[in-house]
C-alpha positions in Angstrom: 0.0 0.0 0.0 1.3 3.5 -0.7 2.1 6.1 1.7 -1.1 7.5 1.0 -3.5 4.7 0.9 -2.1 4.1 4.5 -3.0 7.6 5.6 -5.9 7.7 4.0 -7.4 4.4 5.4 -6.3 5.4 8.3 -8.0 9.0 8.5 -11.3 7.6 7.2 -11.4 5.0 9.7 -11.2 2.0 7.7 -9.1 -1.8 9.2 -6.2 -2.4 7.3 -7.2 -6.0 7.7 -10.9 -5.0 6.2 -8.5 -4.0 3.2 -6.5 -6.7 3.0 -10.1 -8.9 2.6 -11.2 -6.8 0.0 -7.9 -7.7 -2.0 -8.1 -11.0 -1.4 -11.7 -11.8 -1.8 -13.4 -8.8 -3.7 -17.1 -8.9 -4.3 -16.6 -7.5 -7.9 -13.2 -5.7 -9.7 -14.1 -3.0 -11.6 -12.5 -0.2 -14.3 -11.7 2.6 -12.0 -10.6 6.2 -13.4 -7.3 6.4 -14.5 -6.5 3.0 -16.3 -6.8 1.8 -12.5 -8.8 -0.8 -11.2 -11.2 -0.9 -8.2 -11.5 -3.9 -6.0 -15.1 -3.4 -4.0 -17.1 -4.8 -1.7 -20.5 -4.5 0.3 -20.3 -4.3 4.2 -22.7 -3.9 6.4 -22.4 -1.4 9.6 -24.9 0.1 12.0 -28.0 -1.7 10.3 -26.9 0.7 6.6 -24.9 -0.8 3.9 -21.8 0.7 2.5 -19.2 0.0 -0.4 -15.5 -0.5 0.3 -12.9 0.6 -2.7 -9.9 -0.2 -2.8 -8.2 1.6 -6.3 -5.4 -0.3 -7.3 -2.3 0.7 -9.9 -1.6 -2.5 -12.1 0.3 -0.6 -14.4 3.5 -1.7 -12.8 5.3 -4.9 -12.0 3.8 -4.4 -8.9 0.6 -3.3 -7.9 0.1 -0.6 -5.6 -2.7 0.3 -3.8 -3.6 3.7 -4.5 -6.3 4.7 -1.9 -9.0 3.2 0.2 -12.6 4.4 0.8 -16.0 3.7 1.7 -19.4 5.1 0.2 -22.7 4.4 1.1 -23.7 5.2 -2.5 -23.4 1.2 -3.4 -25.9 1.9 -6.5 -24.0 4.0 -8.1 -20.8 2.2 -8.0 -21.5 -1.8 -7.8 -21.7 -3.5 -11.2 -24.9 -5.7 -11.9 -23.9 -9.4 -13.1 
């Protein structure tokens, strides 16, 4: 994870081990903006649903997670199958 990603999950509240799940065992990867990808999935908390996104660089060798955030617009982001 990049510098950011860390201080961004971090500021928003957000387990680096709930991250680590998501990366390992997305719900859905989706285009993201950017040539990036997202790796989502749906949570629930406090009786509401949210979405968790972690955007992810595969451009390099490498992949690098970007940043990490959570929505609760879940419509407007999750891909119907």
């Amino acid at each position: 994870m990049s510098r950011h990603a860390i201080a961004e999950a971090e500021r928003r509240g957000i387990d680096p081990g709930l991250v680590r799940t998501v990366l390992q065992t997305p719900g859905q990867i989706v285009p993201a903006y950017g040539g990036k990808v997202a790796y989502q999935s749906r949570v629930a908390e406090a009786d509401r649903e949210y979405l968790i996104r972690v955007v992810v660089s595969e451009s390099s060798p490498t992949p690098v997670v970007v940043t990490v955030y959570k929505t609760s617009r879940v419509a407007k982001y999750w891909r119907k199958q």
